[in-house]
FIKOLZA-1660 file (N, C-alpha, C; in steps of 0.1 Angstrom, whole numbers, plus 5000, padded with zeros to 4 digits):
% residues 73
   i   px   py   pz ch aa at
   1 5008 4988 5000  A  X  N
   1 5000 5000 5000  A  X CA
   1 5009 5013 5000  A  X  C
   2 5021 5015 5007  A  X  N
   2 5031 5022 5004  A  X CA
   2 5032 5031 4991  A  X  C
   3 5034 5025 4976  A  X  N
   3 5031 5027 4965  A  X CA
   3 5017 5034 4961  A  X  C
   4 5007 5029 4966  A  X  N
   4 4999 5036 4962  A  X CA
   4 4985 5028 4960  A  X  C
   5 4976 5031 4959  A  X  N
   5 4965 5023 4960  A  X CA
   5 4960 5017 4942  A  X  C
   6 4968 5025 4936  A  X  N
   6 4963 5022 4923  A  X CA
   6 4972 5009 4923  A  X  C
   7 4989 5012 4924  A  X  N
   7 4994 5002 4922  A  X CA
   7 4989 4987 4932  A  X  C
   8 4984 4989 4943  A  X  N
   8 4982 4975 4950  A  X CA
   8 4970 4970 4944  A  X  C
   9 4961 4977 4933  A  X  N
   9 4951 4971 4925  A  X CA
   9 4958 4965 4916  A  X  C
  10 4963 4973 4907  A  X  N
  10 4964 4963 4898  A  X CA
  10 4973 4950 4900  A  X  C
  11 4983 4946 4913  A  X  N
  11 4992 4939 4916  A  X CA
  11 4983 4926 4918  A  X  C
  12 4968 4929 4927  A  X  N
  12 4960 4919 4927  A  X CA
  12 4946 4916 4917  A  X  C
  13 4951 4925 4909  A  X  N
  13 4945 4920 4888  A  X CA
  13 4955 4911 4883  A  X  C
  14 4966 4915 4888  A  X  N
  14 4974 4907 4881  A  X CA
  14 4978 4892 4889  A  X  C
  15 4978 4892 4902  A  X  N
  15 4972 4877 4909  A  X CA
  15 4966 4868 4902  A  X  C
  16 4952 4879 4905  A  X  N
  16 4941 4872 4902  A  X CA
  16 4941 4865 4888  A  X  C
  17 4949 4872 4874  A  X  N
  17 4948 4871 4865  A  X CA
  17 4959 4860 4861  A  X  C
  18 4969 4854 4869  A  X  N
  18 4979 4844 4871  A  X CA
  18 4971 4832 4877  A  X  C
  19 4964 4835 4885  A  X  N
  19 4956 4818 4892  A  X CA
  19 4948 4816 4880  A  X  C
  20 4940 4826 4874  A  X  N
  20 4928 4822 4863  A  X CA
  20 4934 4812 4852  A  X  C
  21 4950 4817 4847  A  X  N
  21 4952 4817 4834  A  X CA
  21 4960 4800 4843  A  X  C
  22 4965 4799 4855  A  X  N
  22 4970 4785 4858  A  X CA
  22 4958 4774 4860  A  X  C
  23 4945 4777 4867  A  X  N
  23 4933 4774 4862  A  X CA
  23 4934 4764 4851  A  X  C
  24 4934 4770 4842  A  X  N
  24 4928 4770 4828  A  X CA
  24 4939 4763 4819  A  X  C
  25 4952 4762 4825  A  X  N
  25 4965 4757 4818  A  X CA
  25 4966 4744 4824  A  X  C
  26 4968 4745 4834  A  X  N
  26 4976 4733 4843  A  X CA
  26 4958 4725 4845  A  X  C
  27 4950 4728 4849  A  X  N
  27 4940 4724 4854  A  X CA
  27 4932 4719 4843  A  X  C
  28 4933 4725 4834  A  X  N
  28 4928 4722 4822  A  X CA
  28 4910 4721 4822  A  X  C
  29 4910 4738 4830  A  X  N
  29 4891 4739 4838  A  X CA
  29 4894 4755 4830  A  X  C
  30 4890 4753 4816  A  X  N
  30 4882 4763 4805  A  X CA
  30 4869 4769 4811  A  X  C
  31 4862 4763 4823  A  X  N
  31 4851 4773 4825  A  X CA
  31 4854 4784 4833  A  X  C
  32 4863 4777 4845  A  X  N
  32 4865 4785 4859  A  X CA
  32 4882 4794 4854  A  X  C
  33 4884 4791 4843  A  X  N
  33 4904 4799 4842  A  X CA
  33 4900 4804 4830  A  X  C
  34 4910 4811 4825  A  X  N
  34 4913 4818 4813  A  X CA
  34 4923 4813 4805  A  X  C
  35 4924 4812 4791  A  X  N
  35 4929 4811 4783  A  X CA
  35 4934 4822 4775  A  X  C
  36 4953 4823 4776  A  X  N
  36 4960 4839 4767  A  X CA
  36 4959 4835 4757  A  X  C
  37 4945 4834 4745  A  X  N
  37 4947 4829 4730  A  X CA
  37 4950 4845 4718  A  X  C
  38 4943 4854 4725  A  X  N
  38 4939 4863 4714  A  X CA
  38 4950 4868 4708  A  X  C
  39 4963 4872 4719  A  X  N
  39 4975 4874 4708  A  X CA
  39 4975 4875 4698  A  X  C
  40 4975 4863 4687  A  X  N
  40 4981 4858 4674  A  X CA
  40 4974 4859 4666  A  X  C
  41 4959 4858 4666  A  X  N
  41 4948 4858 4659  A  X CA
  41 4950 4864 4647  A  X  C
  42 4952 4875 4641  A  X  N
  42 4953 4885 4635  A  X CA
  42 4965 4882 4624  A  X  C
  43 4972 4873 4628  A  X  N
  43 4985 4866 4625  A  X CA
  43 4981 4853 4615  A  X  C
  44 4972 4847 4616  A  X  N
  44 4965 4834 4616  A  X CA
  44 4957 4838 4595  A  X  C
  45 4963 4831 4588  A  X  N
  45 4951 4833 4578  A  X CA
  45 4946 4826 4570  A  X  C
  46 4950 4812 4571  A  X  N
  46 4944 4799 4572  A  X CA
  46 4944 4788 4586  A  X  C
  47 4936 4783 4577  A  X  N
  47 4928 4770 4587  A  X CA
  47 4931 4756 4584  A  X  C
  48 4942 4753 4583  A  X  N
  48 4948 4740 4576  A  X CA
  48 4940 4728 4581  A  X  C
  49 4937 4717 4574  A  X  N
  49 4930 4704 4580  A  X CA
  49 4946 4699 4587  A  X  C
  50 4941 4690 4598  A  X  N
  50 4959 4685 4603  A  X CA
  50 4965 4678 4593  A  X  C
  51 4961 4669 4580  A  X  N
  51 4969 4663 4570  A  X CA
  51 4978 4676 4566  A  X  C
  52 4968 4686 4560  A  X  N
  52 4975 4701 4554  A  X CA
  52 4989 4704 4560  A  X  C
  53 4987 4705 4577  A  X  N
  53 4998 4708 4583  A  X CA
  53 5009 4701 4580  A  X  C
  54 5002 4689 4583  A  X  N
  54 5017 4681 4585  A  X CA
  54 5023 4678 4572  A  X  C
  55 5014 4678 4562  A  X  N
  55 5027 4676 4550  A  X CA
  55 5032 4690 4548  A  X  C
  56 5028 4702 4550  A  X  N
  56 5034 4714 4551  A  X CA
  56 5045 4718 4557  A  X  C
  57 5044 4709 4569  A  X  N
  57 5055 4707 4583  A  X CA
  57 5068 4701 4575  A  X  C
  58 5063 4686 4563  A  X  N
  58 5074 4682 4562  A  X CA
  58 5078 4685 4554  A  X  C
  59 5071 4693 4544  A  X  N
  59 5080 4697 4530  A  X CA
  59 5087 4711 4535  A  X  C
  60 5084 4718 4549  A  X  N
  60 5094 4729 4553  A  X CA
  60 5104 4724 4560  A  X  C
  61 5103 4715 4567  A  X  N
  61 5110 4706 4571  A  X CA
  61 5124 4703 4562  A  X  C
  62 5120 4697 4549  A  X  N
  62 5126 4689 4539  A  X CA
  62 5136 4701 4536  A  X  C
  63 5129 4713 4525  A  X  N
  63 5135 4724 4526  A  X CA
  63 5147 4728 4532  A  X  C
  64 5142 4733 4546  A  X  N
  64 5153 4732 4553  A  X CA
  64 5167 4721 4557  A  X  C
  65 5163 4711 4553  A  X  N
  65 5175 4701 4551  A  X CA
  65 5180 4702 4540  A  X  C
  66 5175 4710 4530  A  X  N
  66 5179 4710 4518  A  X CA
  66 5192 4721 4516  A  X  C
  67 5186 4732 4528  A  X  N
  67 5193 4742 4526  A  X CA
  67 5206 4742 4530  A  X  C
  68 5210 4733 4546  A  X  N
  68 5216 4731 4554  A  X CA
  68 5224 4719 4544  A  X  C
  69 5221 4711 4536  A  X  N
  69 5231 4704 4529  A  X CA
  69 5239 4710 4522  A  X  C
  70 5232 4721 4512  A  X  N
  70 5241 4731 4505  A  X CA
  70 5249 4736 4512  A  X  C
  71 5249 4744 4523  A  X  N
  71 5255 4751 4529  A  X CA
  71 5270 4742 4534  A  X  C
  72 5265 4730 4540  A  X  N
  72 5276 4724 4543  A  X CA
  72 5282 4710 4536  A  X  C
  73 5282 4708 4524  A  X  N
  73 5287 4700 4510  A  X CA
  73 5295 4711 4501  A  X  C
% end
């Protein structure tokens, strides 16, 4: 309280907002915790089915071995 009363609010938003989001992670209780998804969203601009991914995974995958053999042959 020293600090100030604003700061000891937000110190326990930010508590509160650390048990919610462990809740919801470790506990794996989506009703009662929070989940940090919205970040990336905006980043996101397909919807790959998981086949999509994964052969996408390995042809960048592949790529990249491709690159790294050049580099070092």
């Amino acid at each position: 309280m020293i600090s100030g009363w604003k700061n000891a609010r937000q110190l326990a938003f930010m508590a509160n907002a650390f048990k919610a989001i462990r809740i919801a992670t470790e506990n794996g209780d989506i009703d009662h915790g929070v989940l940090p998804v919205g970040q990336v969203t905006g980043l996101l601009h397909d919807e790959p089915t998981v086949a999509e991914l994964m052969e996408k995974m390995v042809a960048q995958a592949k790529q990249q071995q491709e690159k790294l053999n050049d580099q070092f042959s």
